[in-house]
N, C-alpha and C positions, 0 to 999 in steps of 0.2 A: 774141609780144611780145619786144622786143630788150629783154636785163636792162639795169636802170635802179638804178645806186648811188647812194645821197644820202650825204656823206659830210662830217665837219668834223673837226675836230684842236683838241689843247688844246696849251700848250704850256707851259713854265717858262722860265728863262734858262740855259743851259749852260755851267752853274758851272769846267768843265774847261776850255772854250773860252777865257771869262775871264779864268783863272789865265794859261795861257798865253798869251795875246795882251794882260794887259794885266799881266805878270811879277809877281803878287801874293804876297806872303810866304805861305808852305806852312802857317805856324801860324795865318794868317785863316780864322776860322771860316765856313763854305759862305753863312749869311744876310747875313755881315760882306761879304763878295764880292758878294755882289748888290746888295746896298744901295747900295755904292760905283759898280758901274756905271751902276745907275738914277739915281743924285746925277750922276753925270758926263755922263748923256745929256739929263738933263735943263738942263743948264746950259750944254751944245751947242743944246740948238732948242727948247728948252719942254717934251719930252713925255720920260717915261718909258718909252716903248714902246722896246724893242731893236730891231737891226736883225735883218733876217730870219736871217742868217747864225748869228747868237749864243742862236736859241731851240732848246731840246731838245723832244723830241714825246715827252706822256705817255700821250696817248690820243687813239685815231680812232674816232669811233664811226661808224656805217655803216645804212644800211635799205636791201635789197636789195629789189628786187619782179623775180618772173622770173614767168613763166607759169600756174604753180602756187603760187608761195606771198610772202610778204610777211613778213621777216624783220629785226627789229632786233640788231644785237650790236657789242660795243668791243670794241677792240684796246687792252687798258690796262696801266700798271703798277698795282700790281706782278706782277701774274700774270705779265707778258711786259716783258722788257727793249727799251731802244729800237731796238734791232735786229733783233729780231723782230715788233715793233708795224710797221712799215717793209717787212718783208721778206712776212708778210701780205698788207699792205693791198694789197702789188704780184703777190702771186700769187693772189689774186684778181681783179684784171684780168685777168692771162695765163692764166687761166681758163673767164673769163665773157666777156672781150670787150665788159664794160659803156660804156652810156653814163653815164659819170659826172657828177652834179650838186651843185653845189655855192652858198654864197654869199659871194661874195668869193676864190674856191677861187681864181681866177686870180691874184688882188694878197696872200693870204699861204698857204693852206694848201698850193697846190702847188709853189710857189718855197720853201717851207720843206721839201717833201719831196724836193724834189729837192735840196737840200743836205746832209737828214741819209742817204739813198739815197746819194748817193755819199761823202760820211762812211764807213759801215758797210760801202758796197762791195755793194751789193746787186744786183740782175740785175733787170731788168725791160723786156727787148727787145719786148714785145708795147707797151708803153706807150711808149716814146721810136721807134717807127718810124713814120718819115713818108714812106712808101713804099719802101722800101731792101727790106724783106722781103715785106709785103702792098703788092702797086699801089694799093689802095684806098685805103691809109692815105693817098696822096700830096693827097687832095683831101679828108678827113675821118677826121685824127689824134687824137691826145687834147692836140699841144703848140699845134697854132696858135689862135688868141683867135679868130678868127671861125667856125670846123668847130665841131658841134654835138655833139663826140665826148666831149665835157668840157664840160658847160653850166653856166657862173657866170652863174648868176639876175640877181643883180646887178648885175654889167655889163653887160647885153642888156638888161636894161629899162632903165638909165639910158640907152643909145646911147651906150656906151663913155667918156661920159663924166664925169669924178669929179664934177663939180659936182653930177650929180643923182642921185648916190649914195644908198641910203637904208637904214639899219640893218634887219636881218633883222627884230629886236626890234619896232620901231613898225610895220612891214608885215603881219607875222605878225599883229596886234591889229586893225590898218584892216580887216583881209580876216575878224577872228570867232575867228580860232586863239588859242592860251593863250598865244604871247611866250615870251620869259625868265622861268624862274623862279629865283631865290632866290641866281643868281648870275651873274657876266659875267666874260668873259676878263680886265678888273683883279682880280678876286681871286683868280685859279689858282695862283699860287706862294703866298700867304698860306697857300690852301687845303692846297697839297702839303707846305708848310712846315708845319702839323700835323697831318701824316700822314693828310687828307681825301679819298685816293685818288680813296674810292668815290663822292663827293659829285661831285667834275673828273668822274666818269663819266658820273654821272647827270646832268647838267646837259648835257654835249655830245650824251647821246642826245635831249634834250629840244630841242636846238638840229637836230639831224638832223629829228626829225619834225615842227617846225617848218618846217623847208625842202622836205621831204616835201608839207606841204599847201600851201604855196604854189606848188611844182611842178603840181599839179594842178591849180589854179585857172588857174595858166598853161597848160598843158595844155587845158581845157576854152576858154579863150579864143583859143586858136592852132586848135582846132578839129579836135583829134590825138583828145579825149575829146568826150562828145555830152553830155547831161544825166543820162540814163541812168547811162552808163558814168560820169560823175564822181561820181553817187550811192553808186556800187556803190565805188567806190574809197573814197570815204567811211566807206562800212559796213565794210567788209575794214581799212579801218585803225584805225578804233574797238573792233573785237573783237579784232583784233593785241593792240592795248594795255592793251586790259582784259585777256586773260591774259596777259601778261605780270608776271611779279613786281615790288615796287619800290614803294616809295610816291612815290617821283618821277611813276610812268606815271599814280595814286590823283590826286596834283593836277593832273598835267597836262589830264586829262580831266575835271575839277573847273572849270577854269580854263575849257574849250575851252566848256564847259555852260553857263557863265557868263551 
């Protein structure tokens, strides 16, 4: 089995970025800076959502499945500053060689990594060759949107395009899995803002194993898994998460029972 990473990012607004690009007096207090950019972006196009360039990455949470084993873990603050959350998630590629899986990975978690990646100045030659080092790479990369080297769920079942887009969240639910629980990418700076680290953690590992099973379901209808095999994946990830610590894992599989 070729390793297979499901992987999602949380992010906050990069308060530093801010300051300097939009010359904010030094005595503005960090929430006072956000607020003000969220009022100004809103008042640009309706939406509060920043541009990709101006968010900071708190946390990547990740479920590898390789040969032998099936493993959930984040890359988070505080334990890991965002340059090492980054510098991680990218030596892990240049290790495993994964197919990496994602939803919506193309339109924000990976155009967000690669700006705070070359931010920090980080290395990650196994990941941005598109045959220059591996010939392989030249017809199944991890940068181009059609190679299956990098699979955003999302854009592939819609057929690339945005109109038939569809939230992890309500997908996750149509197909029997547990969805979101208890929180969504609007309330992550609220979140970080009182010091809810672990709460941004738990919620994007829940967002990974969410993506996780719907990988498989995709999988079993691409006809890559048989009934057998997507049972047994089944079972292998319901004992994953039942030992796992957390009472995030406690509802998720509460939810999933439902």
């Amino acid at each position: 089995m070729n390793p297979v990473l499901i992987f999602d990012i949380e992010t906050i607004p990069d308060i530093d970025s801010l300051r300097r690009l939009r010359s904010v007096d030094p005595a503005l207090p960090d929430a006072e800076v956000v607020q003000m950019a969220l009022l100004q972006r809103r008042q640009q196009n309706g939406t509060d959502f920043l541009q990709l360039h101006l968010q900071r990455i708190v946390t990547i949470s990740c479920l590898l499945r390789t040969n032998d084993t099936l493993k959930v873990f984040s890359l988070s603050e505080p334990d890991l500053g965002e340059a090492d959350i980054v510098r991680r998630f990218f030596e892990g590629i240049e290790k495993y060689t994964p197919q990496i899986v994602s939803w919506n990975g193309g339109g924000f978690d990976l155009p967000v990594l690669h700006y705070r990646d070359i931010h920090h100045g980080v290395e990650a030659p196994r990941y941005w060759d598109q045959g220059e080092d591996d010939k392989d790479f030249k017809w199944n990369n991890y940068i181009s949107r059609y190679h299956n080297r990098h699979l955003d769920l999302m854009d592939l079942l819609a057929m690339y395009q945005a109109r038939a887009y569809v939230p992890l969240d309500d997908f996750a639910k149509l197909l029997g899995f547990p969805g979101k629980l208890g929180m969504d990418g609007s309330k992550v700076w609220d979140a970080f803002h009182a010091g809810q680290q672990s709460q941004i953690r738990d919620y994007c590992e829940t967002d990974v194993a969410n993506t996780w099973l719907v990988y498989l379901r995709f999988q079993l209808m691409r006809g890559h898994l048989n009934a057998d095999q997507y049972e047994a994946e089944i079972a292998l990830t319901r004992k994953t998460l039942n030992d796992l610590p957390g009472q995030h894992w406690r509802e998720f599989l509460a939810a999933w029972d439902a």
